[in-house]
C-alpha positions as CSV (number, residue, x, y, z in Angstrom):
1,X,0.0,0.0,0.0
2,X,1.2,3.8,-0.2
3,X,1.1,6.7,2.0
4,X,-2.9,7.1,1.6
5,X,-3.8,3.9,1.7
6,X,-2.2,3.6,5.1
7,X,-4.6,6.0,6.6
8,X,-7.1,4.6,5.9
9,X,-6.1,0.8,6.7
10,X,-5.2,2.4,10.3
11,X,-8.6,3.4,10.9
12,X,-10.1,0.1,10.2
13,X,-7.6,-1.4,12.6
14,X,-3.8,-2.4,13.2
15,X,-2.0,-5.1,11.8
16,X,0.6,-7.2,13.3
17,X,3.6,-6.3,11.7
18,X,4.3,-3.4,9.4
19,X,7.3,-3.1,6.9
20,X,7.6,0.8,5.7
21,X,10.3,1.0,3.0
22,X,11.2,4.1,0.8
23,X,14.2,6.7,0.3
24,X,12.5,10.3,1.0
25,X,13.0,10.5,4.9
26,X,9.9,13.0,5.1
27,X,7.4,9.8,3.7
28,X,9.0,7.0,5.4
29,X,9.2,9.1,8.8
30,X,5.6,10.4,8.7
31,X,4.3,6.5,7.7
32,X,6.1,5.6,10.9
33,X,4.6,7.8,13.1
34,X,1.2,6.9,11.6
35,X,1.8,3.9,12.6
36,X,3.1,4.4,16.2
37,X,0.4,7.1,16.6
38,X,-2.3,4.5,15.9
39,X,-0.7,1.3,18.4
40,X,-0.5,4.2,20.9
41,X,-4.4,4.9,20.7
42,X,-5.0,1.0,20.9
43,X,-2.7,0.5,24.0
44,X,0.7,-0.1,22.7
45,X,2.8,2.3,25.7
46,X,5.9,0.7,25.7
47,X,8.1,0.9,22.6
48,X,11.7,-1.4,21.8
49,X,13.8,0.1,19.0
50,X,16.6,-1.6,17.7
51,X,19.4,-0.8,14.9
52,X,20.2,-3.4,12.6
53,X,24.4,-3.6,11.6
54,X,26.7,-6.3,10.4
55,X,27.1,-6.8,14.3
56,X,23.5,-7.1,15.2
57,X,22.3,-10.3,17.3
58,X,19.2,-11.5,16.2
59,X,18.7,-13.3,19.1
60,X,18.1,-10.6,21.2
61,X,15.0,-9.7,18.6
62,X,13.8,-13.4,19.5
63,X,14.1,-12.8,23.2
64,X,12.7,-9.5,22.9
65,X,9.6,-10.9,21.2
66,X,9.3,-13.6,23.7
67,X,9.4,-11.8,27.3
68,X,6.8,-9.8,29.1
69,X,7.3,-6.1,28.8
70,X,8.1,-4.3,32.2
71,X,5.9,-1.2,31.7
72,X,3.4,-1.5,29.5
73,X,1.0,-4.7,28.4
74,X,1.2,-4.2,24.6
75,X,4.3,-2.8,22.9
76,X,5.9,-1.9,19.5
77,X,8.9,-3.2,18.5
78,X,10.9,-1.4,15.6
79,X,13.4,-2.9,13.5
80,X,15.6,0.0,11.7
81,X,17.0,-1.9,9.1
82,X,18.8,0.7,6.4
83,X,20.4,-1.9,3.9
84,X,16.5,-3.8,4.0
85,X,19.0,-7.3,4.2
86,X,18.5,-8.9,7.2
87,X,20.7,-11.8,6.1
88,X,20.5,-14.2,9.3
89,X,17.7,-12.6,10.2
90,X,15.6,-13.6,7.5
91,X,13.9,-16.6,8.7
92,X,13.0,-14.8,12.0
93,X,11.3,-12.1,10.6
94,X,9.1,-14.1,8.0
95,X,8.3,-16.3,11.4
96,X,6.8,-13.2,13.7
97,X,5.3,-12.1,10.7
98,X,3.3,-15.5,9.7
99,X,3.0,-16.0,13.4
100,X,2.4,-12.8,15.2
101,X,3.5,-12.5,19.2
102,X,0.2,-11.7,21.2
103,X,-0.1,-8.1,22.0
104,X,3.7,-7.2,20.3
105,X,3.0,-4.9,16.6
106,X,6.5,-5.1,14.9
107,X,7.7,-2.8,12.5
108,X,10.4,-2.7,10.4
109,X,11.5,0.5,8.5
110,X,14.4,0.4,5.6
111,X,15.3,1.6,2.6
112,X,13.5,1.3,-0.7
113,X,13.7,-2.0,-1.7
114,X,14.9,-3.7,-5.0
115,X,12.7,-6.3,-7.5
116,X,15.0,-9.0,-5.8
117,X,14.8,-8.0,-2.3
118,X,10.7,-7.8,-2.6
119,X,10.7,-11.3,-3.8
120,X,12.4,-12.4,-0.9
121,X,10.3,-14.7,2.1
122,X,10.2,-12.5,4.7
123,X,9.2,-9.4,2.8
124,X,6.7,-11.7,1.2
125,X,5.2,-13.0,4.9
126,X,4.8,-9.1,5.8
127,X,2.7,-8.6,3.3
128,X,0.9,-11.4,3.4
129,X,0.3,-11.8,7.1
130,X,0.4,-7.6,8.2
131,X,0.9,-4.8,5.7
132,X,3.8,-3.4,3.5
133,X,4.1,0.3,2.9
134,X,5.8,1.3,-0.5
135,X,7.0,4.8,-0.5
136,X,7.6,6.0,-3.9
137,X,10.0,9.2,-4.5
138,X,7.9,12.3,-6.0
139,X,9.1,13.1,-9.2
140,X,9.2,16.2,-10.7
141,X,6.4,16.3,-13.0
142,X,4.4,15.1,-9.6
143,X,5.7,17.5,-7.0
144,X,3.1,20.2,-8.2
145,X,0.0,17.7,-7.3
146,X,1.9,16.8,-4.3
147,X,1.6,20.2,-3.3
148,X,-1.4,21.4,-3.9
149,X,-2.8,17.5,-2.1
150,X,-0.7,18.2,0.6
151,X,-2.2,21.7,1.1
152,X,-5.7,20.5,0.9
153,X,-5.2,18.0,3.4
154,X,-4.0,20.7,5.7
155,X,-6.5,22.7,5.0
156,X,-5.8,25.5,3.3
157,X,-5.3,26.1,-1.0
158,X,-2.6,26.9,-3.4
159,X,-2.9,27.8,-7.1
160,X,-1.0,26.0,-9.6
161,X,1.6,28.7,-10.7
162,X,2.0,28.7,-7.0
163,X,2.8,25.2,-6.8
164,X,5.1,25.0,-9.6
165,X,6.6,27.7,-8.1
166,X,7.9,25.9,-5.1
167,X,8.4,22.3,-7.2
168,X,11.0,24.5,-9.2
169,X,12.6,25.7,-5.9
170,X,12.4,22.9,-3.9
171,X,13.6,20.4,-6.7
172,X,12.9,17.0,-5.1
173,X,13.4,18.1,-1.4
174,X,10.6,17.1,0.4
175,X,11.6,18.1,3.7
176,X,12.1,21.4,2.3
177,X,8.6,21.6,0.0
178,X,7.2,20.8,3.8
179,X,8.7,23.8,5.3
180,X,7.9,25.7,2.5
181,X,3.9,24.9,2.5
182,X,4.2,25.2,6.6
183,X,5.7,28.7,6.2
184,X,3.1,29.8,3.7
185,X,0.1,28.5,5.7
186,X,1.4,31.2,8.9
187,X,1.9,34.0,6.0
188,X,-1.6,33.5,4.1
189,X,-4.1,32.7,6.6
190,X,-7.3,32.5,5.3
191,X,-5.9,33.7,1.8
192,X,-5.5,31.4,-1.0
193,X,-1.9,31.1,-1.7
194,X,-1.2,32.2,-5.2
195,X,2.0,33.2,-7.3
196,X,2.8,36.9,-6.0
197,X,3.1,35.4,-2.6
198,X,5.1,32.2,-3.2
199,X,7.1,34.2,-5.3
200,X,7.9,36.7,-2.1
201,X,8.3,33.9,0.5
202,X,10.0,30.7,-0.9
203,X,13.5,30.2,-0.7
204,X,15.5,28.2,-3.2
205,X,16.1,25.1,-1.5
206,X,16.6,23.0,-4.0
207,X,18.5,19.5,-3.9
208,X,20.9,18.8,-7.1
209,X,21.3,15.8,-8.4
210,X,23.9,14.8,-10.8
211,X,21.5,12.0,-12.3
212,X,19.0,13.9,-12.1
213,X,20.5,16.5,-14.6
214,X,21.7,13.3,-17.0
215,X,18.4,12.4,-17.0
216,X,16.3,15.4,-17.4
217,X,18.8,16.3,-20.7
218,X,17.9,12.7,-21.9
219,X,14.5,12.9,-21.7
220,X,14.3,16.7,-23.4
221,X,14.0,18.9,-20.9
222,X,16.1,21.5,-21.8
223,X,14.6,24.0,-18.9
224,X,15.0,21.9,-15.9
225,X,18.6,20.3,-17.1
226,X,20.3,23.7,-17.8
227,X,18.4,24.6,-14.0
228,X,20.1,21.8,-12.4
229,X,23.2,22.6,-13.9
230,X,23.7,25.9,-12.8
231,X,22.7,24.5,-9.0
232,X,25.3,21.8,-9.1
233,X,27.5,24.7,-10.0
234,X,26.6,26.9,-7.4
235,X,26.9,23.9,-5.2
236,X,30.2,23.5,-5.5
237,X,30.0,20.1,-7.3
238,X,32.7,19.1,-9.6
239,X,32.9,19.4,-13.1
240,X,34.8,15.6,-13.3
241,X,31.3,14.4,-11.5
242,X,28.6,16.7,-13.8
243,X,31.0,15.1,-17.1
244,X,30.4,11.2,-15.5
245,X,27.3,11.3,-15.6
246,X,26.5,13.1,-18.7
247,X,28.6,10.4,-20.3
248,X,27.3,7.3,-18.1
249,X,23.8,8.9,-19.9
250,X,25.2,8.6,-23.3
251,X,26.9,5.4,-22.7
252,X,23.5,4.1,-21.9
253,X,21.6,5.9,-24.9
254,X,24.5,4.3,-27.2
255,X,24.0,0.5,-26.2
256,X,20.2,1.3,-26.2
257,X,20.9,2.4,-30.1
258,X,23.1,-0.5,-30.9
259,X,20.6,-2.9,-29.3
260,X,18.1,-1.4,-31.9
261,X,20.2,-1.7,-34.7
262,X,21.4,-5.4,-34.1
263,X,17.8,-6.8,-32.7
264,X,19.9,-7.8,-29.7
265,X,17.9,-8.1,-26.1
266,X,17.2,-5.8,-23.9
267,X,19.7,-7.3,-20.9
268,X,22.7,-9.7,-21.3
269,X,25.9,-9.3,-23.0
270,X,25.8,-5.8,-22.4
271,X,28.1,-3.6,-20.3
272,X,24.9,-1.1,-19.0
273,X,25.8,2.2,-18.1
274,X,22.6,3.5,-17.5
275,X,18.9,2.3,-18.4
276,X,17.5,5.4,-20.4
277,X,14.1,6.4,-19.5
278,X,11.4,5.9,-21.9
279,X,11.0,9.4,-22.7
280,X,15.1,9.4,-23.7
281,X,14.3,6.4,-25.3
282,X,11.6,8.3,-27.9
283,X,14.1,10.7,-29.2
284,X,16.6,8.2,-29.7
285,X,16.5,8.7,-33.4
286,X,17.5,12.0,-33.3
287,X,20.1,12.0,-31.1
288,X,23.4,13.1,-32.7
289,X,25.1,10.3,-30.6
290,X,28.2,10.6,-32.0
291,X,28.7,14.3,-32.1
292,X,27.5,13.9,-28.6
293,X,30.3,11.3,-27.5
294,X,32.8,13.7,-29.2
295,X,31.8,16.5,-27.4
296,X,31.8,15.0,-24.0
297,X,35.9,13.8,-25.2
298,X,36.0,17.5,-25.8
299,X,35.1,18.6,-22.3
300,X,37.2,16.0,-20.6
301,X,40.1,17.3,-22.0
302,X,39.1,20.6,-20.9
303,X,38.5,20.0,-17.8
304,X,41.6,18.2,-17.4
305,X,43.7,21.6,-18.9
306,X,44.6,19.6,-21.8
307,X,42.3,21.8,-24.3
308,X,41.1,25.6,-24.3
309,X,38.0,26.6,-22.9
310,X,36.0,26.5,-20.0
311,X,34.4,23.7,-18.2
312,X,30.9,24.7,-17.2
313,X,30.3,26.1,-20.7
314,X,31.3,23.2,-22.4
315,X,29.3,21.2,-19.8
316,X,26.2,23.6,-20.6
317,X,26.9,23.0,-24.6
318,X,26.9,19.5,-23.9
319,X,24.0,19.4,-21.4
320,X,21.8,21.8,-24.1
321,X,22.6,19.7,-27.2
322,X,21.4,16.6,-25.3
323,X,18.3,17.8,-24.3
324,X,17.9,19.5,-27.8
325,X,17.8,23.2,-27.4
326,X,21.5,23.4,-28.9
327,X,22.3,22.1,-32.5
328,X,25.5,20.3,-32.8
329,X,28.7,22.5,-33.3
330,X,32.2,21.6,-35.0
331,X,33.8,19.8,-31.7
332,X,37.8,20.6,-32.3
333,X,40.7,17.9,-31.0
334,X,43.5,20.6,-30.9
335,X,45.2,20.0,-27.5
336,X,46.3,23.8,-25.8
337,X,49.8,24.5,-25.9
């Protein structure tokens, strides 16, 4: 289930165990507390958390499960699991999940997990037995709904413009969209919050992503790639990185060409770089690939100080002809003196 599904599960009652997995703390953290919030309401005072390591004993989860609590009659146990491998501990948590401990709810919380990891027995017994929580990231072309649904359910309303207003600044950061929307509750009132007034209060807090920028110049989107360039450059970030992944991108839009041309699968035999996204993947007929390639060579050896030029403007060329907005230029090989 997701995020509202949950709350509405919780109100027809608790299960017995609860896996919440996802990568955006602000989702995974607010699932969690849903669920605490609702064993606290049905009894559950006394809460065990433990940390799962390389060093962790799993047979002090066992005892755990198996003696009376000192303080409260029912209890949560939580399981903080980051890598979601419990290794030894597989077995034992696909057994308190098919056979629940009286008056115990366990929950686990990890990281999103993979196709392999969700296949596994114990994630499997979870959500047979009690419930599994998926927490999706928001993309980008989703963070505006997000918004203005997470407004509503807080009561209070914010225009579109508004909203892509603070998906723009934000850029993925939920934690900071959050603060955003709290601080423009306070400032509006009773007011609906439209673009004049986002535009006065919201901060740029955006999150860079180097991946993000490879793919966003993949897929076309020449607005948001160039954006996320110029904040990985006012971030600090390193050219060397911005260049990997461009050409990671490329690599993977190269094989995904060559695939095409010789009817080959889509896995095996294959050294993949990246798995372009389907939107990449619908341009890849025009892509000048090769120009491409060259002009990433290009940068490299600028970068390195073995060409003239400058690195972020060859890494914006590069970026822009990608995504479109730039038509392929003469790419010179003469090395500086």
């Amino acid at each position: 289930m997701n995020s509202d599904q949950l709350s509405a599960a919780l109100e027809r009652g608790l299960a017995s165990t609860y896996l919440v997995s996802g990568d955006e703390p602000l989702l995974v953290g607010e699932a969690a507390d849903a669920i605490r919030a609702a064993a606290r309401k049905q009894g559950f005072g006394d809460r065990r958390v433990f940390h799962v390591d390389r060093t962790f004993a799993w047979d002090d989860l066992r005892s755990e499960t198996r003696a009376m609590s000192l303080f409260a009659e029912r209890r949560v146990i939580e399981l903080r699991m980051p890598g979601g491998k419990p290794d030894k501990g597989a077995n034992l948590l696909a057994e308190l999940a098919s056979q629940p401990t009286p008056d115990i709810l366990l929950l686990v919380v990890t990281e999103q997990l993979d196709r392999k990891s969700a296949e596994t027995a114990w994630v499997r017994a979870i959500a047979d037995h009690g419930a599994w929580v998926s927490l999706r990231a928001v993309t980008a072309e989703q963070m505006p709904g997000w918004l203005r649904a997470r407004a509503a359910a807080d009561g209070f309303e914010i225009d579109a413009a508004a909203a892509q207003l603070v998906a723009e600044r934000v850029e993925g950061n939920l934690l900071a969209a959050k603060q955003e929307l709290d601080n423009l509750k306070l400032l509006a009132g009773d007011r609906r919050i439209g673009l004049d007034l986002a535009m006065r209060v919201v901060a740029d807090s955006a999150r860079y992503d180097v991946f993000q920028l490879a793919e966003a110049a993949a897929a076309g989107d020449a607005v948001r790639a160039l954006r996320i360039l110029e904040g990985l450059r006012s971030e600090g970030r390193e050219p060397t990185l911005v260049l990997w992944a461009l050409a990671r991108e490329l690599r993977g839009l190269w094989q995904a060409r060559e695939r095409r041309r010789l009817r080959t699968p889509e896995r095996g035999g294959w050294n993949q770089a990246a798995t372009p996204s389907a939107r990449a993947l619908a341009r890849l007929g025009d892509l000048p690939l090769a120009h491409l390639i060259g002009a990433a060579a290009r940068a490299d050896r600028v970068i390195k100080g073995l060409a003239s030029g400058e690195s972020w403007t060859e890494l914006e060329a590069l970026a822009a002809t990608l995504a479109g907005a730039l038509q392929p230029r003469p790419v010179s090989g003469r090395v500086a003196g």
